[in-house]
C-alpha positions as CSV (number, residue, x, y, z in Angstrom):
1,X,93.3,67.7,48.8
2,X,91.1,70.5,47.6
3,X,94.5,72.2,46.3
4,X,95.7,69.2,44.0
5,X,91.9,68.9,42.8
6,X,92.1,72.5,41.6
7,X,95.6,71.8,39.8
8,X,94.0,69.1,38.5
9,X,91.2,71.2,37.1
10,X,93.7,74.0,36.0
11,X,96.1,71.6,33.7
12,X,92.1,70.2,32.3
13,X,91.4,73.5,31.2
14,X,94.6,74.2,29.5
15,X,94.7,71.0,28.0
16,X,91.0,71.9,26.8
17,X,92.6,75.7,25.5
18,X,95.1,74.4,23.9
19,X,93.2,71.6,21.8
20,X,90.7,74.2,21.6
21,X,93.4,76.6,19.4
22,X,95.1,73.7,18.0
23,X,91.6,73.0,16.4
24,X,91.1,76.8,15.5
25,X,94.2,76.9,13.8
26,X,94.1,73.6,11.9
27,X,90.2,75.0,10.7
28,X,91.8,78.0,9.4
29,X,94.7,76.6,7.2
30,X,91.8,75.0,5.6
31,X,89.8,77.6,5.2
32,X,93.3,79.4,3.9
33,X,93.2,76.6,0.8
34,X,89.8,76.3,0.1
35,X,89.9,79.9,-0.3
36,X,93.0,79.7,-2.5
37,X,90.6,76.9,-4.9
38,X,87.7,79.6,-4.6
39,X,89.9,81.7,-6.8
40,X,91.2,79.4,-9.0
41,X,87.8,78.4,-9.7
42,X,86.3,81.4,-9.7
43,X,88.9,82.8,-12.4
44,X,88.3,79.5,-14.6
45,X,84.3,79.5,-15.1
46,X,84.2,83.1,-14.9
47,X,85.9,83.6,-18.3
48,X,82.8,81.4,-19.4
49,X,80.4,84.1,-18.4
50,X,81.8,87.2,-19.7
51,X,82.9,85.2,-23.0
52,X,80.8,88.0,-25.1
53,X,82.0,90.7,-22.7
54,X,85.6,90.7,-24.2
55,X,85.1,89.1,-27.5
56,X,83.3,92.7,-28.5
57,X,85.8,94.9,-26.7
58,X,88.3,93.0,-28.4
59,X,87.0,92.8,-31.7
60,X,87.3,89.6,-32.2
61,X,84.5,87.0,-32.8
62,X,82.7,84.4,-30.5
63,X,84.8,80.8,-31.8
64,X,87.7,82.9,-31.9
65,X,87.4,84.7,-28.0
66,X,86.8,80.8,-27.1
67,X,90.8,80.4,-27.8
68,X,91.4,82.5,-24.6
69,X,89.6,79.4,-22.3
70,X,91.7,76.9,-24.4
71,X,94.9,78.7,-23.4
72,X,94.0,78.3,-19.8
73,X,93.7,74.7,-20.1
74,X,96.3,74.5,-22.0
75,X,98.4,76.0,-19.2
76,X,96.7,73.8,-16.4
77,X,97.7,70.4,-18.5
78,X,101.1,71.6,-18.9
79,X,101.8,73.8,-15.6
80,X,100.6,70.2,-13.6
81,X,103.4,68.3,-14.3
82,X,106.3,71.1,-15.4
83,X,105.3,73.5,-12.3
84,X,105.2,70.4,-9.7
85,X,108.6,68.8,-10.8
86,X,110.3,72.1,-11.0
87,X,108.8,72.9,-8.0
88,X,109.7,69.2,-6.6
89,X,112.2,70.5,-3.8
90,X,110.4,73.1,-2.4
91,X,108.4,72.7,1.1
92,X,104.7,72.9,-0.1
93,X,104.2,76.0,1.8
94,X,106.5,78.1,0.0
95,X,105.2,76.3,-2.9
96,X,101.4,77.2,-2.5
97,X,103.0,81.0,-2.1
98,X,104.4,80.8,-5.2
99,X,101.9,79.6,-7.0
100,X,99.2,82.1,-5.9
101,X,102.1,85.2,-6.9
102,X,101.8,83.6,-10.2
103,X,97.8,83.4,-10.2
104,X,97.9,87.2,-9.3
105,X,100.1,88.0,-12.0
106,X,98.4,86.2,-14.6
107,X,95.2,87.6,-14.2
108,X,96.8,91.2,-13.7
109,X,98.2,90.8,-16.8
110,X,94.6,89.2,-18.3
111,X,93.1,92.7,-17.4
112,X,95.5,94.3,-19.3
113,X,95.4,92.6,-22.6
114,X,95.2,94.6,-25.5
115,X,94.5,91.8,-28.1
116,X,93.8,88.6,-28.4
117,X,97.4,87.3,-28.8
118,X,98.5,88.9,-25.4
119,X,95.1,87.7,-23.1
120,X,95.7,84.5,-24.2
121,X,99.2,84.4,-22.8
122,X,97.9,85.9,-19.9
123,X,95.0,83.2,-19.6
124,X,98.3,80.6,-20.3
125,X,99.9,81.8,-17.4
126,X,96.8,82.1,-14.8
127,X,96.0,78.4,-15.6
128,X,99.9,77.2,-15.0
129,X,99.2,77.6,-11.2
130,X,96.1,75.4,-10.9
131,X,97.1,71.6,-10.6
132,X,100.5,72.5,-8.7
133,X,98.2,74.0,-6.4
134,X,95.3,71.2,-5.9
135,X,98.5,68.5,-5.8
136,X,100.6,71.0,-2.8
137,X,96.8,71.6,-1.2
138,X,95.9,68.2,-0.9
139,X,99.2,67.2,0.7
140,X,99.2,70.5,3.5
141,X,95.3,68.9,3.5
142,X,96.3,65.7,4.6
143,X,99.4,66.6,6.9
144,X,96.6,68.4,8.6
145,X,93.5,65.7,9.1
146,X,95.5,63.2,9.5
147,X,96.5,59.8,8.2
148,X,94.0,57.7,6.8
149,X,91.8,60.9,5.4
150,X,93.5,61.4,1.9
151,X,90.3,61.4,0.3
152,X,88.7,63.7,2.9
153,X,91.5,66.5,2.3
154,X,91.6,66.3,-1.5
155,X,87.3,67.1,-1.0
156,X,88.1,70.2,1.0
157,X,91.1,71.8,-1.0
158,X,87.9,70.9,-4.2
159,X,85.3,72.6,-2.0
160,X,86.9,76.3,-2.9
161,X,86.4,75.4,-6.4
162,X,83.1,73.8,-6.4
163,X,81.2,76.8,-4.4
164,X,83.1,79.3,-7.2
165,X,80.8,77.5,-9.8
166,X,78.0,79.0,-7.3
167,X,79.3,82.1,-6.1
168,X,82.4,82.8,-7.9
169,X,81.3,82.7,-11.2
170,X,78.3,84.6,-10.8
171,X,79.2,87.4,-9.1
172,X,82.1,87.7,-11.4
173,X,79.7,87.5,-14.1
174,X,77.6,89.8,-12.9
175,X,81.1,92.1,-12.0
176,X,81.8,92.4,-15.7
177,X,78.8,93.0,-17.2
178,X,78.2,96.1,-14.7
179,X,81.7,97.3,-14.2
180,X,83.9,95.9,-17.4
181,X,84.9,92.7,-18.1
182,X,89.1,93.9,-17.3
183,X,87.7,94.5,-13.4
184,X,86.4,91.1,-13.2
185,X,90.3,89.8,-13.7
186,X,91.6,92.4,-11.9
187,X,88.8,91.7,-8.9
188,X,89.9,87.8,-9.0
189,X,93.8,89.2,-8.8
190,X,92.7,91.3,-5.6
191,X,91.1,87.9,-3.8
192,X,94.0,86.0,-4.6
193,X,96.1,88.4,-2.6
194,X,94.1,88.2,0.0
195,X,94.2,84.1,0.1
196,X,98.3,84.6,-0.3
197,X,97.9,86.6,3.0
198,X,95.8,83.6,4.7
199,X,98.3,81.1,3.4
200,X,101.4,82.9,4.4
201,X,99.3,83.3,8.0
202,X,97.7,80.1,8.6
203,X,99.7,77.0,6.5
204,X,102.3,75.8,9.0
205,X,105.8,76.3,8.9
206,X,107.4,72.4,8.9
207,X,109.9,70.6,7.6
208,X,106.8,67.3,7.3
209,X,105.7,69.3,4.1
210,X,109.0,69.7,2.4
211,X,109.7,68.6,-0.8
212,X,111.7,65.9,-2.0
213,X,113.8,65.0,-5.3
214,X,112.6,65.3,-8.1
215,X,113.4,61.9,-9.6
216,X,111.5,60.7,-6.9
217,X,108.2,62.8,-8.3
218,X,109.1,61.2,-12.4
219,X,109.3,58.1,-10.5
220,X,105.0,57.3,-10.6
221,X,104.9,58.5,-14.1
222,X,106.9,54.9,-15.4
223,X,103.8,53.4,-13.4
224,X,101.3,52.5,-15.5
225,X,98.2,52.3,-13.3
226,X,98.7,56.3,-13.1
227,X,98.3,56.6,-17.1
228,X,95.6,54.0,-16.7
229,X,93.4,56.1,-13.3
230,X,94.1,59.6,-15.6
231,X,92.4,57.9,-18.3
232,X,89.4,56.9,-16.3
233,X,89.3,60.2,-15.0
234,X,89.8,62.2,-18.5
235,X,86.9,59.7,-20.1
236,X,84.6,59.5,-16.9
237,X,84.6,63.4,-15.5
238,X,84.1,64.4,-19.3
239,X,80.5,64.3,-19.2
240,X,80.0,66.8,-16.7
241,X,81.7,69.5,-19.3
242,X,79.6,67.9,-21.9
243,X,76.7,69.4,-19.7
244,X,77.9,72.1,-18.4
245,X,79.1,73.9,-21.7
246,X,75.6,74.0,-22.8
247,X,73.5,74.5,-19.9
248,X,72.5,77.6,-21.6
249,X,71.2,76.5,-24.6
250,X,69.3,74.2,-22.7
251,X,67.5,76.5,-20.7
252,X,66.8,78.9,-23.7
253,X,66.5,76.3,-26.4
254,X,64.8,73.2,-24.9
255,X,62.6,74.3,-21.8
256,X,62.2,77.9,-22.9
257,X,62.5,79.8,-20.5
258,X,64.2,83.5,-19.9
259,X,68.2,84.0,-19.6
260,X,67.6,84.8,-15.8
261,X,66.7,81.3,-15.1
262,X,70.3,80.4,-16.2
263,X,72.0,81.4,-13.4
264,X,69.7,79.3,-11.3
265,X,70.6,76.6,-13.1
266,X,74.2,76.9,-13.0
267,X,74.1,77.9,-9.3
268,X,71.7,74.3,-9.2
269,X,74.8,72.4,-10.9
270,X,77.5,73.7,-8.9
271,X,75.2,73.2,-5.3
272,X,75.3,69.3,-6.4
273,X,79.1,69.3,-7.4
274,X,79.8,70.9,-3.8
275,X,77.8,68.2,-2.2
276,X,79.0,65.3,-4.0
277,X,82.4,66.0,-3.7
278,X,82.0,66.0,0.2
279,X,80.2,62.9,0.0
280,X,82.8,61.4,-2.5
281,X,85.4,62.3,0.0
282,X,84.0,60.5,2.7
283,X,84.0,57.1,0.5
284,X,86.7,57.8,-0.7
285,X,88.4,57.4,2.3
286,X,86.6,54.0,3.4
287,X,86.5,51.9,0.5
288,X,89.4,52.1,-2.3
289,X,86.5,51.7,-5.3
290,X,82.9,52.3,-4.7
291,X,83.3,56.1,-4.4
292,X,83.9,55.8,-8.3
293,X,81.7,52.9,-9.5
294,X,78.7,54.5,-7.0
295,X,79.3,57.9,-9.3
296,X,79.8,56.5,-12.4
297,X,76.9,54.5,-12.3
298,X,74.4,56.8,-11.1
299,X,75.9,59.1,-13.5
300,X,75.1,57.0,-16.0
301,X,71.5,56.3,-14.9
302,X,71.1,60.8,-14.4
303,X,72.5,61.5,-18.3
304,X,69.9,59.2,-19.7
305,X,67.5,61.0,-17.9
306,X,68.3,64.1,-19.1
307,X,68.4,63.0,-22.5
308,X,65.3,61.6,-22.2
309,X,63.2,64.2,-20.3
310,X,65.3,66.8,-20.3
311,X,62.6,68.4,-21.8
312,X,60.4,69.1,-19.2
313,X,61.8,72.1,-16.8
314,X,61.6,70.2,-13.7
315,X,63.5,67.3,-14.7
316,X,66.3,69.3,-16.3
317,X,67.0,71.6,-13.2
318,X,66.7,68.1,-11.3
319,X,69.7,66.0,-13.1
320,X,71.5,69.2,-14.0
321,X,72.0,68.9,-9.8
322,X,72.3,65.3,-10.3
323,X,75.1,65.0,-12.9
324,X,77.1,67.6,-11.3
325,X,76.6,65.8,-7.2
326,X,77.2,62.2,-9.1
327,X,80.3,62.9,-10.8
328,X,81.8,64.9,-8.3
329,X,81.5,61.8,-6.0
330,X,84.1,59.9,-7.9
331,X,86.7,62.5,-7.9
332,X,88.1,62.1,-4.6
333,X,88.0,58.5,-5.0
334,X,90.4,59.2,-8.3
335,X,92.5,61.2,-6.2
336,X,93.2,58.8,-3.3
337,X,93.8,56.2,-6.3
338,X,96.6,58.2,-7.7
339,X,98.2,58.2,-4.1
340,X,97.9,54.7,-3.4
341,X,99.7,53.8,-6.7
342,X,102.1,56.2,-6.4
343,X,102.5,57.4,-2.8
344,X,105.9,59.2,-3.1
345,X,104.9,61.8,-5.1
346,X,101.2,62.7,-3.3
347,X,101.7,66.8,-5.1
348,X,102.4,65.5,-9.0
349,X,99.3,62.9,-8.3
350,X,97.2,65.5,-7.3
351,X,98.1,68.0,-10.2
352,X,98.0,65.3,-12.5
353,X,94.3,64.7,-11.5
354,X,93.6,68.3,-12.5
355,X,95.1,67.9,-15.4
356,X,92.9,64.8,-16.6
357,X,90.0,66.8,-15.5
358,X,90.8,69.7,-17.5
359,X,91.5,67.4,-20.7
360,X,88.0,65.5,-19.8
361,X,87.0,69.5,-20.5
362,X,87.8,69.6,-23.6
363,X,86.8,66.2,-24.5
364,X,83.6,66.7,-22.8
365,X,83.1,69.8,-24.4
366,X,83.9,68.5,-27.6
367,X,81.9,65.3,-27.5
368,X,78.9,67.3,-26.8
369,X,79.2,69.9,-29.8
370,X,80.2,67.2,-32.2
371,X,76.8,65.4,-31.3
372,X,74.8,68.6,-31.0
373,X,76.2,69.7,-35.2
374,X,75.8,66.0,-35.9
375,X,72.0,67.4,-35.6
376,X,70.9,65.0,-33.0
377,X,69.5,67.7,-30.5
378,X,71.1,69.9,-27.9
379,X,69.6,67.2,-25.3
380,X,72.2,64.5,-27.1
381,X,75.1,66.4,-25.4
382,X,74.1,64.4,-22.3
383,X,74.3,61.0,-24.2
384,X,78.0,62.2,-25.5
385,X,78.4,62.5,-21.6
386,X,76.7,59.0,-21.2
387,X,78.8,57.4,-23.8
388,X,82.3,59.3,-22.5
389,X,81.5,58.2,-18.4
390,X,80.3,54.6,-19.9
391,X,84.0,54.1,-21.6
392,X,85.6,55.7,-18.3
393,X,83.5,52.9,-16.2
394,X,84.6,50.2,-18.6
395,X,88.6,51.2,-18.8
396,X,88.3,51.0,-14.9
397,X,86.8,47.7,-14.7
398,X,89.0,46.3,-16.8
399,X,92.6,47.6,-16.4
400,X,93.4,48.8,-13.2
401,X,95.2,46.4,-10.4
402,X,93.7,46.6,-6.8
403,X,94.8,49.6,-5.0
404,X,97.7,49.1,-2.3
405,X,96.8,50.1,1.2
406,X,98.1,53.8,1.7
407,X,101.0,54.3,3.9
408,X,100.3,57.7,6.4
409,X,104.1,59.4,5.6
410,X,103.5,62.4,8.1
411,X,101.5,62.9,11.4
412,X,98.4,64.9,11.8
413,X,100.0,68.5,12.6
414,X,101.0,69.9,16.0
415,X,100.0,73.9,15.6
């Protein structure tokens, strides 16, 4: 009796090991992506803060160096769709690999750049990676959480990239302007060998993440809910870029304060994108629409605040958090969208919601500056925002069908 209680005990405690590692392991091929979005991220914004840096060294002026970040999101808008259906037959594993070789050779070659013409190719190249990689993360995402959690795993693979714009960026920032602007690249390039490393160690080797024909991925761009969910995402996301662009000005300009406070604020602005886009992922997941009408609209309600009293210090660090955690809510929600309307190609969905989001960049940013020379005040950037997330709100109210229940393809993974 006491013997078959003891084996009884034994096989409990191996079951217990075994979940235990199986849990381990499923934590660290997350860790493995989020890390790969850190980088991403990190090589994105930073370009932002050492915009001077490598407009002097290479002798070129401000507007002009600014064409460097607009070949990067060039590259992201058209490395989405072209990398993902080129890519369509690959297992997403091999995939991800790929695609962080390229990120390290694109900003190897960004540290090289002797003029303008050649780090702009460069920046082209390091940008081609990014919405193949968020559209292969978010399935390897899902394959591990589980069925059901879409929104949940698309928020995780975002978390790298959110904590960059509080960590990345800065320290990369602060990298440059100490050590040269060419180490900050070549820094980036070094940390995204070392996520290739935790990718090739800790994403799962299965055929339930290989790829499938490629007609199969053109097949949800005929749909035209897609078209109609990028739209709401290029229009809606756009004013946190209308923001963001010109936090510093704010901070200098319209509260008056010293430059060292602008880090603070950015770090304020990514802390509330991190947390939103965790809570947005949990919505996401358990009702097909509020996750973007709750963002939207308290967006909306956050950008007329700043506009307003954006003047006074304590309300501009506050909604600078807010518009970044509000806005960030609705992302998953746009992502799990995409899925549900087009679940056979869950990778182009998810690069094609990076590439919305990096046109609602430019828009965002554009919307802003025109309002700003239109000499309304460098607090009517947020109302371009208010205005761009107001059309968003209205385009999704008005021309997208109800979602269709999403159909789990794959099983949570067996490590």
């Amino acid at each position: 009796m006491h013997e078959k209680a003891f084996e009884a005990q034994c096989a409990s405690v191996h079951v217990h090991c075994r979940d235990h590692k199986q849990q381990a392991r499923r934590s660290l091929t997350l860790f493995a992506l989020a890390l790969g979005s850190f980088c991403i991220g990190t090589s994105e914004f930073a370009s932002m803060g050492i915009l001077q840096l490598f407009s002097v060294s290479l002798g070129i002026s401000l507007p002009t160096a600014t064409n460097a970040i607009t070949a990067y999101a060039f590259g992201v808008v058209i490395g989405a769709p072209a990398v993902t259906l080129a890519a369509a037959s690959l297992n997403r594993r091999t995939l991800l690999l790929c695609l962080m070789v390229l990120f390290v050779v694109g900003n190897v070659l960004s540290s090289q750049a002797a003029n303008l013409g050649m780090f702009a190719v460069a920046r082209f190249i390091s940008g081609l990676p990014q919405g193949a990689y968020f559209g292969a993360g978010a399935v390897v995402a899902s394959y591990i959480v589980g069925p059901g959690k879409g929104g949940k795993a698309f928020a995780l693979v975002m978390t790298g990239l959110t904590v960059a714009t509080i960590v990345g960026s800065p320290l990369a920032t602060f990298l440059g302007q100490n050590f040269g602007w060419r180490n900050t690249y070549l820094a980036v390039a070094g940390l995204g060998t070392v996520a290739f490393f935790a990718l090739l160690a800790w994403v799962p080797r299965t055929d339930a993440l290989r790829g499938g024909p490629v007609v199969q991925e053109l097949s949800a761009l005929r749909k035209g809910s897609v078209w109609a969910t990028m739209l709401v995402a290029a229009l809606g996301v756009a004013s946190i870029f209308a923001v963001y662009t010109f936090i510093g000005p704010f901070i200098t300009d319209v509260v008056v304060l010293d430059r060292t406070w602008i880090p603070v604020a950015l770090a304020l602005f990514g802390i509330g994108m991190t947390l939103g886009n965790l809570l947005g992922g949990q919505l996401a997941d358990r009702y097909p629409q509020r996750g973007l009408v709750i963002g939207y609209g308290a967006a909306l309600v956050v950008l007329a605040t700043l506009a307003v009293a954006g003047g006074n210090v304590w309300a501009l660090m506050t909604t600078l958090f807010g518009v970044g955690a509000t806005m960030m809510i609705a992302i998953p929600t746009i992502q799990v969208r995409l899925t549900q309307f087009a679940p056979e190609a869950p990778t182009l969905m998810g690069a094609m919601n990076l590439a919305s989001l990096n046109v609602a960049n430019a828009i965002g940013a554009w919307g802003g500056g025109a309002a700003i020379a239109a000499g309304l005040g460098l607090l009517s950037a947020a109302w371009a925002g208010f205005v761009l997330t107001l059309l968003g709100l209205v385009v999704f109210s008005i021309t997208l069908p109800r979602a269709p229940r999403m159909v789990a393809v794959t099983d949570t993974a067996t490590l």
